[in-house]
C-alpha positions in Angstrom: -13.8 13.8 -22.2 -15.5 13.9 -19.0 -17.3 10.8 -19.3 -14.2 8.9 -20.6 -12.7 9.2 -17.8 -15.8 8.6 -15.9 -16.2 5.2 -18.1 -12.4 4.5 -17.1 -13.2 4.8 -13.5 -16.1 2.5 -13.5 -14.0 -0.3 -15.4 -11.1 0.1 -12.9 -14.0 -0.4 -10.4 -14.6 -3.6 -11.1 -10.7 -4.4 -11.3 -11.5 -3.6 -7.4 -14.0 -5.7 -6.9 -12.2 -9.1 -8.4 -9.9 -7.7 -5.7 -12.1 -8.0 -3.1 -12.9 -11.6 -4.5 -9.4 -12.3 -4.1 -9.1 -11.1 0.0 -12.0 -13.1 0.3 -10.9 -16.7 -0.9 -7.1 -16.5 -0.4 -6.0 -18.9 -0.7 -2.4 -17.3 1.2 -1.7 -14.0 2.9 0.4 -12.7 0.2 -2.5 -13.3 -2.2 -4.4 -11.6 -0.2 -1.8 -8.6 0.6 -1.5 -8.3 -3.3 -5.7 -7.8 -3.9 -5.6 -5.4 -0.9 -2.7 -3.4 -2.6 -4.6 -4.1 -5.7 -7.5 -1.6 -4.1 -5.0 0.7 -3.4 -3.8 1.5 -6.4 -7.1 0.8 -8.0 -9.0 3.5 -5.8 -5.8 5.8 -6.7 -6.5 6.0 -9.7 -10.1 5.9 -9.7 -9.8 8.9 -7.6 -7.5 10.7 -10.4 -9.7 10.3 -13.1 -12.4 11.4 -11.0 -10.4 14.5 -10.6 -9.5 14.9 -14.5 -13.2 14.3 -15.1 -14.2 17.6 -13.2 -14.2 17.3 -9.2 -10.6 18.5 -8.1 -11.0 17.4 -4.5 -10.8 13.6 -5.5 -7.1 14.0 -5.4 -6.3 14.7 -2.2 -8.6 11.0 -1.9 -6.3 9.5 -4.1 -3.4 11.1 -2.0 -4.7 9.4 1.2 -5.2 6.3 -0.3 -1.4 6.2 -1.7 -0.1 7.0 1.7 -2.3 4.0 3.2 -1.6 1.3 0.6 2.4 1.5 1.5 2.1 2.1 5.0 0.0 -1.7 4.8 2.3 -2.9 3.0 5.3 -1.9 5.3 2.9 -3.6 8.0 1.9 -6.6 6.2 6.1 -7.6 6.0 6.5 -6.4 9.1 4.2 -8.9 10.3 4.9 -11.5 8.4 8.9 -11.6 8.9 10.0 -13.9 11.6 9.5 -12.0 15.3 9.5 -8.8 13.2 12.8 -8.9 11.9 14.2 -5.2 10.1 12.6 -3.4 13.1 15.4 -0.8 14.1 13.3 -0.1 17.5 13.4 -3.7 18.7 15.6 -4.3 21.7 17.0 -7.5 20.6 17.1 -6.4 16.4 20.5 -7.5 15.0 23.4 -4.4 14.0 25.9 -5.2 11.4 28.1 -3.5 13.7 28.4 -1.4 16.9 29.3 1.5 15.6 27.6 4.9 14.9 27.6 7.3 12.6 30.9 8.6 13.0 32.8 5.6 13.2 32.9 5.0 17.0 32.5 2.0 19.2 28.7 2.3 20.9 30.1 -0.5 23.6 
């Protein structure tokens, strides 16, 4: 079973690298943001076979790579929205209203 999964692994390795063809010649940003989140999930689950097919620590890997494939995401739209619009930290971001939690003005 071992070498199934090994197989597996090696077949979603060259899904990865078609990604890396993609990043490469574009031709947009969101093509490029999709082969990039393409890796991601790729490399997730080449690190969970990896750990099926006998070598446990792969899946804290595959944890690490989850965590870094959405936190790029988050910063590719970030990026890409005009002047960073959805950014609760930005001075000038727009409220629906001016009131907090409890129903009060903030003015």
């Amino acid at each position: 079973m071992a070498a199934w999964f090994t197989g597996l692994a090696a077949l979603l390795l060259l899904t990865i690298a078609a990604a890396l063809w993609r990043i490469w010649r574009g031709p947009t940003s969101a093509d490029r943001m999709m082969a990039a989140q393409l890796i991601g999930s790729g490399g997730v689950a080449v690190t969970l076979l990896l750990a099926a097919a006998g070598q446990p620590e792969a899946r804290n890997v595959g944890l690490v790579l989850a965590l870094l494939a959405a936190f790029a995401a988050v910063a590719f739209i970030k990026a890409a929205s005009h002047r960073g619009a959805g950014d609760p930290e930005a001075e000038d971001a727009p409220h629906a209203d001016a009131t907090d939690i409890r129903g009060q003005r903030n003015d």
